[in-house]
C-alpha positions in Angstrom: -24.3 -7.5 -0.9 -22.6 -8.5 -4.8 -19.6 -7.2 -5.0 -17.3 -7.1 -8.4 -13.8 -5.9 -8.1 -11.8 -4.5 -10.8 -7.6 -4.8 -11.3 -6.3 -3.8 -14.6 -2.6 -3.8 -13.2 -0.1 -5.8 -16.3 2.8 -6.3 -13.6 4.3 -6.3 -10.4 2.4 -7.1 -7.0 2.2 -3.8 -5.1 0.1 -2.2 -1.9 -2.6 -1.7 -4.1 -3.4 -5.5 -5.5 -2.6 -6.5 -2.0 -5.2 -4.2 -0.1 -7.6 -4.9 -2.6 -7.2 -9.1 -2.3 -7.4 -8.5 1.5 -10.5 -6.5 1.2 -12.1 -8.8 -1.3 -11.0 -12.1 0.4 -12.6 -10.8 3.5 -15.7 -9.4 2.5 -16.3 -13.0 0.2 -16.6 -15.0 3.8 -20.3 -13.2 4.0 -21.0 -11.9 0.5 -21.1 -12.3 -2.9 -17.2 -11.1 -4.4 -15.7 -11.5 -7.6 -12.6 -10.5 -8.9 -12.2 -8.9 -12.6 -8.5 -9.3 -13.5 -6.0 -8.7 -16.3 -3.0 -10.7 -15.6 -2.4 -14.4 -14.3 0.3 -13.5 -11.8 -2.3 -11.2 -9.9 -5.5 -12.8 -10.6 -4.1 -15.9 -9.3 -3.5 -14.5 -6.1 -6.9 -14.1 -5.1 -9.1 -16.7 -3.1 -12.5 -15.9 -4.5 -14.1 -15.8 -7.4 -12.0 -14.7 -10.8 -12.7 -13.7 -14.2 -9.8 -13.1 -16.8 -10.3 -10.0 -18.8 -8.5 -8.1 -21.7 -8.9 -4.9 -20.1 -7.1 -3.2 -23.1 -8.1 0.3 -22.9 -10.6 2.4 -21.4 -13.4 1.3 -24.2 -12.8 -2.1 -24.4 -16.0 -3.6 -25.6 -14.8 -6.6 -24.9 -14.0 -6.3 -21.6 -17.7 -4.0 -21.2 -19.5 -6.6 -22.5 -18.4 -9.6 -20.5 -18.7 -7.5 -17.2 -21.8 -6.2 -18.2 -22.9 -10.5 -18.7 -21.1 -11.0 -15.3 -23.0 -8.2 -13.2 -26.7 -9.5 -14.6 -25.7 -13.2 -14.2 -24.6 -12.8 -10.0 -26.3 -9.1 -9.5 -23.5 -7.2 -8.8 -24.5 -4.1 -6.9 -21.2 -2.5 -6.3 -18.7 -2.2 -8.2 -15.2 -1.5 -7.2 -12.3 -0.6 -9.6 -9.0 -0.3 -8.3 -7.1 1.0 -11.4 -6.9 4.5 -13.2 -8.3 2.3 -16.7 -11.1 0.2 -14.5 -12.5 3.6 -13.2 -13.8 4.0 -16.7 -14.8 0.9 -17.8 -16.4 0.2 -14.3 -18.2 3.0 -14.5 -19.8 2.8 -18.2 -20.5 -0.9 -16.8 -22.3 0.5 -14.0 -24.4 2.8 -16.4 -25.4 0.5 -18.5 -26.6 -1.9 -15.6 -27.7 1.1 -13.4 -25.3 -0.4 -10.7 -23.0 1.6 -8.7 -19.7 2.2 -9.1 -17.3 3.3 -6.6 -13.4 3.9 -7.2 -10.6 2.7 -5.1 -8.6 6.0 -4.6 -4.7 5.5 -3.0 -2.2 7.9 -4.6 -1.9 11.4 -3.6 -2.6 13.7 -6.7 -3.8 16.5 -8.2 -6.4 16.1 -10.7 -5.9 18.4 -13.9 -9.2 19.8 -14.6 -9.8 18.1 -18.1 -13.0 16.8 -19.6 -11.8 13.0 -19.5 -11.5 13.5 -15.5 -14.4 15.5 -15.0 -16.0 12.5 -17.0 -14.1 9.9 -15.0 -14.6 11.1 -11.3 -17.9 13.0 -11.1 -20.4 11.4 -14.5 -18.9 7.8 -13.8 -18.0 7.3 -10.0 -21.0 7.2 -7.7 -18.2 7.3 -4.7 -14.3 7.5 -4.0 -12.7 5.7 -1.2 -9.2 6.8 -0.2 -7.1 6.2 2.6 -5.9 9.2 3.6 -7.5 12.7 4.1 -4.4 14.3 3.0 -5.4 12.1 -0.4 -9.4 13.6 -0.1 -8.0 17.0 0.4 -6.1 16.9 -2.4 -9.1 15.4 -4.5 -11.2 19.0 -3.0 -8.8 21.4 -4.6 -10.4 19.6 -8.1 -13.4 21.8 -9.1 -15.3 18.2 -10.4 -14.9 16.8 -6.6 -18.3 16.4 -4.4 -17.6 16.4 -0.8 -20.2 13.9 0.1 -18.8 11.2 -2.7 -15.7 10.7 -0.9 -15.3 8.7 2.2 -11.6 8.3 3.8 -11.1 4.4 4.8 -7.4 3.4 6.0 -6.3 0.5 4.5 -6.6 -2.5 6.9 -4.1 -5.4 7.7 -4.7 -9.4 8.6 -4.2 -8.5 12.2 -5.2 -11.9 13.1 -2.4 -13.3 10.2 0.3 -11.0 11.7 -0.6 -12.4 15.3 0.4 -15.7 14.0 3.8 -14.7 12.4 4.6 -13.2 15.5 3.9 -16.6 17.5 5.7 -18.5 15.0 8.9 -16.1 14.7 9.4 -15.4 17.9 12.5 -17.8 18.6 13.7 -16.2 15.4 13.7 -13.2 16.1 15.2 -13.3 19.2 18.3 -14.7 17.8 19.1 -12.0 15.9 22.1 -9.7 16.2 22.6 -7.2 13.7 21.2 -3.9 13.9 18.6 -4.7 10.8 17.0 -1.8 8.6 14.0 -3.2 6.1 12.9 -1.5 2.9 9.9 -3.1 0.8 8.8 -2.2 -2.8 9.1 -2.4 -6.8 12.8 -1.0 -7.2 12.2 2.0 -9.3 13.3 5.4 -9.1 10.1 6.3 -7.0 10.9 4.2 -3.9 13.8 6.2 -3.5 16.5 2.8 -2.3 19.3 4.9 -4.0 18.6 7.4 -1.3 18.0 5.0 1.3 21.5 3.5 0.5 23.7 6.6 0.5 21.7 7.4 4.1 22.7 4.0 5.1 26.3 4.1 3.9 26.8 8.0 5.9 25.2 5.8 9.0 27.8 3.1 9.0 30.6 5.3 8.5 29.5 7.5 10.8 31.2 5.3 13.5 34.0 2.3 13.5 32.6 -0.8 14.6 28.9 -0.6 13.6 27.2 -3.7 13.2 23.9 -2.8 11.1 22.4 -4.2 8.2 20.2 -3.0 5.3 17.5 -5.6 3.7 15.7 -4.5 0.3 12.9 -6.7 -0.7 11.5 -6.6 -4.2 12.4 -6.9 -7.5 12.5 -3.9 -10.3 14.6 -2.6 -13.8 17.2 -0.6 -10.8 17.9 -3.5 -8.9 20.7 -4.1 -10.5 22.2 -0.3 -10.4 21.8 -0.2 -7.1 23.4 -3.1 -6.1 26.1 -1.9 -7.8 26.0 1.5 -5.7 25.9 -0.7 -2.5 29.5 -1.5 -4.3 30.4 1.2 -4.9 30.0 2.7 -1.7 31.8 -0.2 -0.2 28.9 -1.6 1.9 27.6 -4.3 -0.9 28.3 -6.9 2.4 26.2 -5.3 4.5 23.2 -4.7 2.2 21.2 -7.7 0.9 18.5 -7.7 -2.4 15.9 -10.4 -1.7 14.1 -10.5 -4.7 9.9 -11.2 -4.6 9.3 -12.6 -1.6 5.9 -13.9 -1.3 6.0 -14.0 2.9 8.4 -11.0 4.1 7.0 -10.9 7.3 10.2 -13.4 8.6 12.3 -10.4 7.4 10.1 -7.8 9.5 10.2 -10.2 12.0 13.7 -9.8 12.5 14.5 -6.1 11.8 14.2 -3.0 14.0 13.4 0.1 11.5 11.6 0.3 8.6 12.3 2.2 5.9 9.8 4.3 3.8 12.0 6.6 1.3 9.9 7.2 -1.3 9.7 10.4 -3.5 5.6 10.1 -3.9 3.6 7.4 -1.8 0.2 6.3 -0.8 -0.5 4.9 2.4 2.0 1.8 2.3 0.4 -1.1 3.6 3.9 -2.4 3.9 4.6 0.6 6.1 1.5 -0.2 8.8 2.4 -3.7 8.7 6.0 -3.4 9.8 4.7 -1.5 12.6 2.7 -4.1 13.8 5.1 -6.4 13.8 7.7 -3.9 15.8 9.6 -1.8 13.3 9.9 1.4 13.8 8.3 3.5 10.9 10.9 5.5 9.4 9.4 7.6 6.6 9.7 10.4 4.4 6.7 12.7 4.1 6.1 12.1 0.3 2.4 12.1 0.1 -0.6 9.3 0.7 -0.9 10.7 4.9 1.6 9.6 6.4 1.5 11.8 8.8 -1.8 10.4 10.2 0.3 7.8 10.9 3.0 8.9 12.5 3.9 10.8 15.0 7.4 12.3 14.7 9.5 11.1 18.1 6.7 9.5 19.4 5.8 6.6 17.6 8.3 7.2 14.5 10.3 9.4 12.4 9.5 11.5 9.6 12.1 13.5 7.3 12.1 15.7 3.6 13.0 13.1 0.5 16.6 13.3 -0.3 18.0 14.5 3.3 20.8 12.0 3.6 22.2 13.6 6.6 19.1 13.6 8.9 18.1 10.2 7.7 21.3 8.8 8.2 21.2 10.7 11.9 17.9 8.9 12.7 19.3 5.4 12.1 22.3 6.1 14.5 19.9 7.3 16.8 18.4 4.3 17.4 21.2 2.4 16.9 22.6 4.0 19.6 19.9 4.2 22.3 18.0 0.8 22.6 16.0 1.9 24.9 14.7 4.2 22.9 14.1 1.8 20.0 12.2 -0.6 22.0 9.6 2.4 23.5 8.8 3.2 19.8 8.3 -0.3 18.6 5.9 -0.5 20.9 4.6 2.9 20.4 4.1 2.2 16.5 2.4 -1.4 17.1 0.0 -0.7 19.6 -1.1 2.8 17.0 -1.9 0.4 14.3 -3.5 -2.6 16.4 -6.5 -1.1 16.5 -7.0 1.3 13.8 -6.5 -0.6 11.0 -8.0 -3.7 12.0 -9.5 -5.8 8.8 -12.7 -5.6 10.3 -13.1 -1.6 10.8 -12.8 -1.6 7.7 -14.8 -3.7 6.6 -17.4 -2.2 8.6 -17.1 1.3 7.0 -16.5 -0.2 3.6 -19.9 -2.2 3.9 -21.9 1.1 5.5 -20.3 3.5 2.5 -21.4 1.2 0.0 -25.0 1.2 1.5 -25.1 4.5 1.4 -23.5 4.9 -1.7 -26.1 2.5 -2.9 -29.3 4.3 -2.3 -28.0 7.7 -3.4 -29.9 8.6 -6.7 
């Protein structure tokens, strides 16, 4: 099968560009994939075959034109678009070339019921994948939805990649003596860090002598505000900024939680890959399924978006009670092993886009 992929994204390198290139990458070992970027920093990313677009707005002749010249020239049969802006130009593209066109689906929200998404979602996408049913039952309460469009597909991670890290980290890891608690996202208001740092400041002064540590990896315009709340709350020593990293699996490597503290969220790759290599999945409930995920006290902990007190509860917990810790590190890796493997997903990507492909 001819795949073309669609990524419209300006900036940053989050879940979704990274589940996409993982998706793509994979599926270009036995088809036909190409990539349809907007920016070098993301298209550069990807080991298959690129093509640097404008993407400007959603009728970008431009942009139509040269996909339309792509999709006869390699007979693209599916497309994929990724990005709120690609699900229209992919899907004119699609019309034009009588193609299909299938939309990339990973925030959970409600859909106002306007004419530009009734035009979007039911005239222009031949399918929706998301990856969570709490995300397709959202889509439902929209009257333009069809039931049999949408097909839920969990994101998948490089199990096989992760295996390695573990192999190669494992004297690392086992060297390590802090407490360690790891966060993972663009620093905006949306991931929530300021909450995650107030929770960690109630969990260290909860109790003299606690030896923890907090790790926040990415960059964002409120790093440097919440750096200086780390200050301020007198526990800037104990909580370290990383920047970008390109590899953060040496940090999951060597941490025991998790942290997921975001106000809205999809299904964080981040999140499932931490769990597979022994984090325990710490998350609020903000959107995207997360609760298909985890099981609270079994496998995990969930808690409500701005509840320092619990949060900070949870962390002393298994601070507290190794034994504890270990059973759900184990409990969260072996939930994931399986269920997200790259290729299941694959598998049900491949079958949906068959499908997909000889509706009328």
């Amino acid at each position: 099968m001819n795949f073309l992929f669609l990524n419209s994204a300006r900036r940053g390198w989050g879940g979704n560009e990274k589940s996409v290139k993982l998706v793509a990458e994979a599926l270009s070992q036995e088809h036909t994939v190409i990539v349809g970027f907007r920016a070098p920093h993301i298209g550069g990313r990807f080991k298959t075959h690129t093509r640097k677009l404008p993407f400007l707005f959603e009728l970008d002749f431009y942009t139509i034109a040269s996909l339309v010249r792509i999709v006869r020239k390699h007979r693209i049969e599916i497309i994929i678009s990724s990005k709120r802006k690609d699900y229209a130009i992919g899907g004119i593209v699609a019309r034009i070339c009588r193609i299909k066109n299938i939309i990339w689906l990973g925030a959970n929200r409600k859909l106002k019921n306007t004419c530009f998404n009734n035009l979007i979602y039911k005239k222009l996408a031949d399918g929706i994948i998301v990856n969570a049913r709490q995300i397709r039952n959202t889509l439902f309460e929209s009257p333009f939805m069809q039931e049999q469009n949408i097909r839920v597909i969990y994101n998948g991670i490089d199990t096989e990649a992760l295996k390695k890290v573990l192999r190669e980290h494992r004297q690392k890891v086992s060297t390590v003596r802090d407490f360690t608690i790891t966060a993972m996202g663009r620093i905006d208001r949306n991931k929530g860090f300021d909450f995650l740092i107030r929770s960690f400041a109630r969990f260290v002064s909860a109790n003299g002598g606690i030896k923890a540590k907090l790790v926040i990896i990415g960059n964002g315009p409120f790093k440097k505000q919440y750096e200086l709340l780390a200050k301020k709350l007198g526990i800037d020593s104990a909580v370290r900024f990383t920047g970008f990293l390109d590899d953060p699996f040496l940090e999951l490597c060597t941490s025991e939680v998790y942290a997921s503290t975001s106000m809205s969220e999809g299904l964080s790759i981040a999140l499932l890959e931490a769990m597979y290599l022994y984090n325990v999945p710490v998350s609020t409930y903000a959107g995207g399924g997360v609760k298909e995920i985890i099981e609270n006290g079994v496998n995990g902990f969930l808690f409500n978006y701005g509840d320092e007190e619990t949060l900070a509860d949870i962390f002393l917990k298994l601070y507290r009670d190794t034994h504890l810790c270990q059973s759900l590190v184990v409990q969260a890796h072996t939930s994931v092993a399986d269920r997200y493997r790259m290729q299941k997903v694959l598998d049900e990507i491949i079958d949906f886009c068959r499908i997909t492909r000889k509706s009328q």
